[in-house]
N, C-alpha and C positions, 0 to 999 in steps of 0.2 A: 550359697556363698563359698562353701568349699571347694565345691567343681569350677568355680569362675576362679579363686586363688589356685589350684593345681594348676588350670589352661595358660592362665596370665603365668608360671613359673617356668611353665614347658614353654612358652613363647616365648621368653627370654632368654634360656638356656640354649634354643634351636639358635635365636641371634647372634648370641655370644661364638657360637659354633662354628655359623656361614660367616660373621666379620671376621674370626681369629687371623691371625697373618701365617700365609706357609712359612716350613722352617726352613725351605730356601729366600727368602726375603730377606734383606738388612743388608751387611756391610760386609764385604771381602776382599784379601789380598789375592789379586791373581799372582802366581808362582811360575817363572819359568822352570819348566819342565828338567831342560838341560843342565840349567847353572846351580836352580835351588834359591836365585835371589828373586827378590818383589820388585813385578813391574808395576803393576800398578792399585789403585785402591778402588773399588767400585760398591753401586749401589745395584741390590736388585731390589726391583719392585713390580707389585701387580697394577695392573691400567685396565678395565674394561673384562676381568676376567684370562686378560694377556699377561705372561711376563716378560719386563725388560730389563736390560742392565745397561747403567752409565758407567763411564768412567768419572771418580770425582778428583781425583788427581793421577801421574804419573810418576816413576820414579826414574831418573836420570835426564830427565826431558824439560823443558820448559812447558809452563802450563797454559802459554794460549799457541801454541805451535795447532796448526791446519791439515787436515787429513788429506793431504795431498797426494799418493799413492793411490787414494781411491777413485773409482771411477765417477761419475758426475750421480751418477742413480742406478739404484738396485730394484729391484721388484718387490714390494711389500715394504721398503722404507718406512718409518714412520715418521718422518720429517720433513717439510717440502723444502726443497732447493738444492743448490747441488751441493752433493754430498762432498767432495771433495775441496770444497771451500768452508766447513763445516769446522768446529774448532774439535781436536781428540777430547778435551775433558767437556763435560754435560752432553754430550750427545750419545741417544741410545745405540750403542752399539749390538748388544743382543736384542732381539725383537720377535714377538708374535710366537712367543711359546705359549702350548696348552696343556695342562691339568692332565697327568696321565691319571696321579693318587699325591696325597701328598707325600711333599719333598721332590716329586718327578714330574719334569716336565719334557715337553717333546715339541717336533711342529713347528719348528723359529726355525731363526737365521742370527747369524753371528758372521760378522765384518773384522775380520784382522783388518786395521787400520795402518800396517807395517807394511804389507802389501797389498790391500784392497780386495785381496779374495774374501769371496762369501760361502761360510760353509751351512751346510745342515747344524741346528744347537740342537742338543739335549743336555738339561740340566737334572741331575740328582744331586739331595742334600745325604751324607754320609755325618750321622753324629757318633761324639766321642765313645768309644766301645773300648777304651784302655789297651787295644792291642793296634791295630791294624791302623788306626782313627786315634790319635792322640787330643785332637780337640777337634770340635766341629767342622769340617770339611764339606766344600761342595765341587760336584764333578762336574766341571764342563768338557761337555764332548762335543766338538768341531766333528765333521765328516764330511767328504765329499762325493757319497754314493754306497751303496752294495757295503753298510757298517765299515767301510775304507775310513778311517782316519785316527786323532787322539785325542787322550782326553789332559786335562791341565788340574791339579787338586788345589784349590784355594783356598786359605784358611779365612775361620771367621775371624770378624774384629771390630771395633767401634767407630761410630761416626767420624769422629776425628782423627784416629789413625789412619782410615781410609780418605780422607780428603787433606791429610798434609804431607804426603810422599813428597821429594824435590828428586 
């Protein structure tokens, strides 16, 4: 009876484990770079072992405006139709990262929907460390080849601040 209650505890405990959510998952301001203001509010989330990110609002933009800058289809989209009739909010725009360890992913693609370019993603989660990291951050890194490119630090935040940006 003993050995069946330890098995059955450890079998839970492993579930609890593989379900947890990365601490890159949930809700984030992406920040321009330049200015320091919030463009927009997003969702990450895992699908299949993949990570994606939406946008679930914008800020300075109207919220059903069309991804028109982009081209009609990318390679590994995850969405059928053309891309570029596709509305900017709910549609994944980061797609098809993989699990380096947690908080790091690699291996996707990331769509600037401002100009249609598709870069290599890597996403890392940076938490609050009191110096460098004032609240939970996460690094997305755009690149276009040979570690060529930048990264953007986004801060975390809640469901509804991330979806009522105007």
């Amino acid at each position: 009876m003993k050995k069946s209650m330890i098995l059955l505890w450890l079998y839970m405990i492993r579930a609890v484990i593989c379900f947890a959510a990365d601490p890159a998952e949930g809700f984030w301001l992406s920040v321009d770079d330049k200015t320091g203001k919030i463009t927009a509010g997003w969702e990450i989330y895992q699908n299949n072992g993949k990570l994606y990110g939406r946008i679930l609002s914008t800020a300075g933009y109207p919220q059903d405006v069309k991804a028109v800058p982009c081209k009609e289809s990318y390679p590994g989209f995850p969405v059928p139709g053309k891309v570029n009739e596709m509305p900017v909010v709910g549609t994944p725009w980061i797609f098809g990262l993989t699990m380096d360890k947690a908080g790091q992913w690699s291996g996707g693609s990331v769509i600037n929907v401002q100009d249609g370019t598709m870069y290599k993603c890597k996403i890392t989660y940076r938490p609050t460390d009191g110096k460098k990291y004032k609240t939970d951050t996460l690094e997305m890194r755009g690149e276009i080849g040979l570690g060529i490119g930048k990264s953007q630090f986004w801060r975390k935040t809640t469901r509804q601040e991330a979806a009522s940006l105007h």
